[in-house]
Backbone as CSV, one residue per row, in Angstrom:
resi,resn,N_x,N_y,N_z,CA_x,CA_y,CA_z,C_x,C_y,C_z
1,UNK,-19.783,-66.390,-89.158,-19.823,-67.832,-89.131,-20.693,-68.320,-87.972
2,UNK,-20.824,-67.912,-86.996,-21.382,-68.546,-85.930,-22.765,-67.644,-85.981
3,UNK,-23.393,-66.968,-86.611,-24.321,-66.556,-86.518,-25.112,-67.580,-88.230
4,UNK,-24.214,-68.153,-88.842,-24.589,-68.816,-89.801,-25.021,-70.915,-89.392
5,UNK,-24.120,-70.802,-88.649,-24.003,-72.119,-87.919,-25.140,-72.127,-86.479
6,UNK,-26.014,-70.699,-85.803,-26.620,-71.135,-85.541,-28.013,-70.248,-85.852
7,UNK,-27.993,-70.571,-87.175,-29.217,-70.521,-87.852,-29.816,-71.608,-88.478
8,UNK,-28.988,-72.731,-88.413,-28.759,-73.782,-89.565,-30.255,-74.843,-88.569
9,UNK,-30.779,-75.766,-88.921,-32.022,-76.422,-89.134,-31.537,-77.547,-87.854
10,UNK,-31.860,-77.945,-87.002,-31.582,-78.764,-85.947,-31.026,-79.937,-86.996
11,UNK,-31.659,-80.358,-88.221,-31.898,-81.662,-88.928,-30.379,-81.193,-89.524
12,UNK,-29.680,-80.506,-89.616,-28.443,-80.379,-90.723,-27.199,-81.066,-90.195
13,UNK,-26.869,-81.540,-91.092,-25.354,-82.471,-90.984,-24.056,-82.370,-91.427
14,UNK,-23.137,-81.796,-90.997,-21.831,-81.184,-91.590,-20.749,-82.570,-91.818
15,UNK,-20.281,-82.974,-92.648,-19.192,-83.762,-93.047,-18.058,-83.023,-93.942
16,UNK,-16.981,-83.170,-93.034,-15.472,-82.515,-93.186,-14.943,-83.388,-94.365
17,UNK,-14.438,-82.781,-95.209,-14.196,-83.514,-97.030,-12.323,-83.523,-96.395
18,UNK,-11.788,-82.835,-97.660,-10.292,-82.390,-97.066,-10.209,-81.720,-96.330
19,UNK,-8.721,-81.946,-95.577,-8.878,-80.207,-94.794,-7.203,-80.322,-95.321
20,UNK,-6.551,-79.279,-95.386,-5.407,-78.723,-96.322,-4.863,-77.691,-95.094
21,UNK,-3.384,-77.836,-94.663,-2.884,-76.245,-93.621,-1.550,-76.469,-94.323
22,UNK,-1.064,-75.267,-93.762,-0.226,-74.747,-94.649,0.481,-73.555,-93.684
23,UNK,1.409,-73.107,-93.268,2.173,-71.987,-92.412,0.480,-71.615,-91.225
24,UNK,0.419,-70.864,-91.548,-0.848,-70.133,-90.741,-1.713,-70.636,-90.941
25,UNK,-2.476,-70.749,-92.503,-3.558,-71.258,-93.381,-4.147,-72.717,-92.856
26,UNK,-5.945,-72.678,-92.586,-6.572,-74.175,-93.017,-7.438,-73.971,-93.612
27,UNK,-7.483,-74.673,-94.685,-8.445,-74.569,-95.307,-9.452,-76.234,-95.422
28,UNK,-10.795,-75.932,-95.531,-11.480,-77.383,-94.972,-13.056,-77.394,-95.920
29,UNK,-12.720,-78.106,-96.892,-13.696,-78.327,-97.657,-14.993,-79.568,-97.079
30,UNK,-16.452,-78.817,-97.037,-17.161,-79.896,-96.208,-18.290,-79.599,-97.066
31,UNK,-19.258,-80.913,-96.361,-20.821,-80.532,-96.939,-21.895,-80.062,-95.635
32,UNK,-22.567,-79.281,-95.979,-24.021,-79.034,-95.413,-25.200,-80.186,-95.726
33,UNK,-26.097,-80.992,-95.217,-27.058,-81.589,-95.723,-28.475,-81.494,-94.483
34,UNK,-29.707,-81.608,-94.864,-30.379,-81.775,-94.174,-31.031,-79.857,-94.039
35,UNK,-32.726,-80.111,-94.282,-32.894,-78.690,-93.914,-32.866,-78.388,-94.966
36,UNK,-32.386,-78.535,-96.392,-31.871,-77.677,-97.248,-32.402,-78.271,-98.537
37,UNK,-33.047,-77.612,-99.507,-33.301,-78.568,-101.228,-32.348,-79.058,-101.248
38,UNK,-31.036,-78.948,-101.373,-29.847,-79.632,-101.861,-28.941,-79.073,-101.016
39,UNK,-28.127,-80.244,-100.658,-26.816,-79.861,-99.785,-25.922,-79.126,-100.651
40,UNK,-25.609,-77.957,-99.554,-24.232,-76.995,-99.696,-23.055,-77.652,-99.703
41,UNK,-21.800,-77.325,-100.492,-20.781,-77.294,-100.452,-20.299,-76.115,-99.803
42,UNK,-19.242,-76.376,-98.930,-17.788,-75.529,-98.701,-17.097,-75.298,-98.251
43,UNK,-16.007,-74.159,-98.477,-14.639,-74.450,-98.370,-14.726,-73.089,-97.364
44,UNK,-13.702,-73.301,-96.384,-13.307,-72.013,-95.212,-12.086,-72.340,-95.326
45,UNK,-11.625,-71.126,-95.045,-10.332,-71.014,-94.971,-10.095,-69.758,-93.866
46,UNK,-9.392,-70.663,-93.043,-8.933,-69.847,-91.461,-7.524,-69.804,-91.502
47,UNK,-7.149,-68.320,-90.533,-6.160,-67.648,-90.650,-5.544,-67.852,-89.238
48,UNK,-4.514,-68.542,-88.566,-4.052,-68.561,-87.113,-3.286,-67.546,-86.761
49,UNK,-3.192,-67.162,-85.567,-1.912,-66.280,-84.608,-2.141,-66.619,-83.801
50,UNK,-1.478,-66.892,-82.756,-1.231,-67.513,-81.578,-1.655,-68.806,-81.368
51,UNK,-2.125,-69.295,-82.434,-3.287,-70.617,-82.307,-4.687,-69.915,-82.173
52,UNK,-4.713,-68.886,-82.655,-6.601,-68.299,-82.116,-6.754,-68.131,-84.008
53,UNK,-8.238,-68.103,-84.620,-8.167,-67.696,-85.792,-8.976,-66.292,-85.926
54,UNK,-7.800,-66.157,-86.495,-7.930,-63.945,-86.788,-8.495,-63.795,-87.731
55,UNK,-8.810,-64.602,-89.402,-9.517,-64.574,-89.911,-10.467,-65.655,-90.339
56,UNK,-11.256,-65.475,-91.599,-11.921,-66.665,-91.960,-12.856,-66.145,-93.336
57,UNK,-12.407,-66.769,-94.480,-12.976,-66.748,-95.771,-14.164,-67.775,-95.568
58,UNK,-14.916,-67.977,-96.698,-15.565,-69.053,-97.015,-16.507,-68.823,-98.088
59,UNK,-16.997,-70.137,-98.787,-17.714,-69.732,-100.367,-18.672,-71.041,-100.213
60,UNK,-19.626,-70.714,-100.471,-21.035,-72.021,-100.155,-21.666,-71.738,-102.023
61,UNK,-22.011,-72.867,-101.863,-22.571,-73.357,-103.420,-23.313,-75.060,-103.625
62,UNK,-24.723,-74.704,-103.948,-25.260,-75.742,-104.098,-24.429,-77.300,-104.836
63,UNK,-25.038,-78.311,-104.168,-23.954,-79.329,-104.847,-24.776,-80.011,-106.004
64,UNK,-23.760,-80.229,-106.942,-24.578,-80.972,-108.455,-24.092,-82.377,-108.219
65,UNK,-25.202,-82.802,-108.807,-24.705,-84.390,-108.646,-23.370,-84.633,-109.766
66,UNK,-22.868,-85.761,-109.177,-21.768,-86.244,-110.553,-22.333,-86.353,-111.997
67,UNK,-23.189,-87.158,-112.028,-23.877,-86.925,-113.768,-23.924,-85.947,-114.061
68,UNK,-24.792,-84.971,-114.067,-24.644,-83.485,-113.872,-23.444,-82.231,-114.523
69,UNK,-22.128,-83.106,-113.577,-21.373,-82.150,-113.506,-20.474,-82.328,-115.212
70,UNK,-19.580,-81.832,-115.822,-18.999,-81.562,-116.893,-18.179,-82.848,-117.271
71,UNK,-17.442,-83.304,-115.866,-16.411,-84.303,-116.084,-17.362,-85.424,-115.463
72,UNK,-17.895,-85.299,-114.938,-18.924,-86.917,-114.188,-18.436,-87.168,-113.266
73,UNK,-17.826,-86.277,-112.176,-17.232,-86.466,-111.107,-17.659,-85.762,-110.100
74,UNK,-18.197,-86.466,-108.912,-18.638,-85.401,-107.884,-17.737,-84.478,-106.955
75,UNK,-18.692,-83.425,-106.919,-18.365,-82.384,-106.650,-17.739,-82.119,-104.442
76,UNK,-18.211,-83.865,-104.252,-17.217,-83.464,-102.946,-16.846,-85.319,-102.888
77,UNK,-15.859,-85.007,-103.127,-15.158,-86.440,-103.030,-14.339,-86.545,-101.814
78,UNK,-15.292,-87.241,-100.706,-14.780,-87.192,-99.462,-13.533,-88.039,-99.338
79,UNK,-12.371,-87.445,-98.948,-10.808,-88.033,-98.579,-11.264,-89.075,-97.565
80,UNK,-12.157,-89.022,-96.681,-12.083,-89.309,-95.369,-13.129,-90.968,-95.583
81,UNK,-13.592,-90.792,-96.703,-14.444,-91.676,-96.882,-14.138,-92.774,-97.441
82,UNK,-14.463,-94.352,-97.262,-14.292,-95.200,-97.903,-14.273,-95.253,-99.460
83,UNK,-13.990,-96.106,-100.426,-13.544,-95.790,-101.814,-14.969,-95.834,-102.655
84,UNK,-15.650,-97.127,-101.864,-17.239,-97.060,-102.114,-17.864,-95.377,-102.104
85,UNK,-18.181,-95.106,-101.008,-18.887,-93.460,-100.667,-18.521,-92.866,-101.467
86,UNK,-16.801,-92.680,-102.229,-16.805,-91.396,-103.080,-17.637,-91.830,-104.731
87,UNK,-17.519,-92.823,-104.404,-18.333,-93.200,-106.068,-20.114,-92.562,-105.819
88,UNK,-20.737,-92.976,-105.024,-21.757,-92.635,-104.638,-22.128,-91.134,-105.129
């Protein structure tokens, strides 16, 4: 992860979507933009002990626009965002 985060384009912009915890578990769905043909989606999921994280999943995948997608719904519908932005 940190050899991925600093490879990333001075111009790139990370916005935190959900983030979901659970006993140990967070998991934190975000976007990549900037630097890139099309912003990345994705989801990490970190593992705590002691409060330090011991592990860390994660799955990156280009984002489709809502038209695009099957149901017409985009593919990062920010929680954090006004009701306007997620239509966008």
């Amino acid at each position: 992860m940190r050899g991925f985060i600093a490879d990333l384009p001075d111009t790139t912009r990370y916005e935190p979507g959900a983030i979901i915890a659970e006993g140990d578990l967070v998991m934190v769905h975000g976007r990549y933009s900037g630097g890139f043909d099309k912003p990345l989606l994705g989801i990490d999921i970190f593992r705590f002990e002691d409060g330090l994280v011991v592990e860390h999943r994660d799955v990156l995948q280009d984002e489709v626009a809502a038209q695009d997608t099957v149901a017409g719904n985009p593919m990062f519908p920010n929680p954090q965002a006004g009701r306007a932005d997620r239509q966008a």
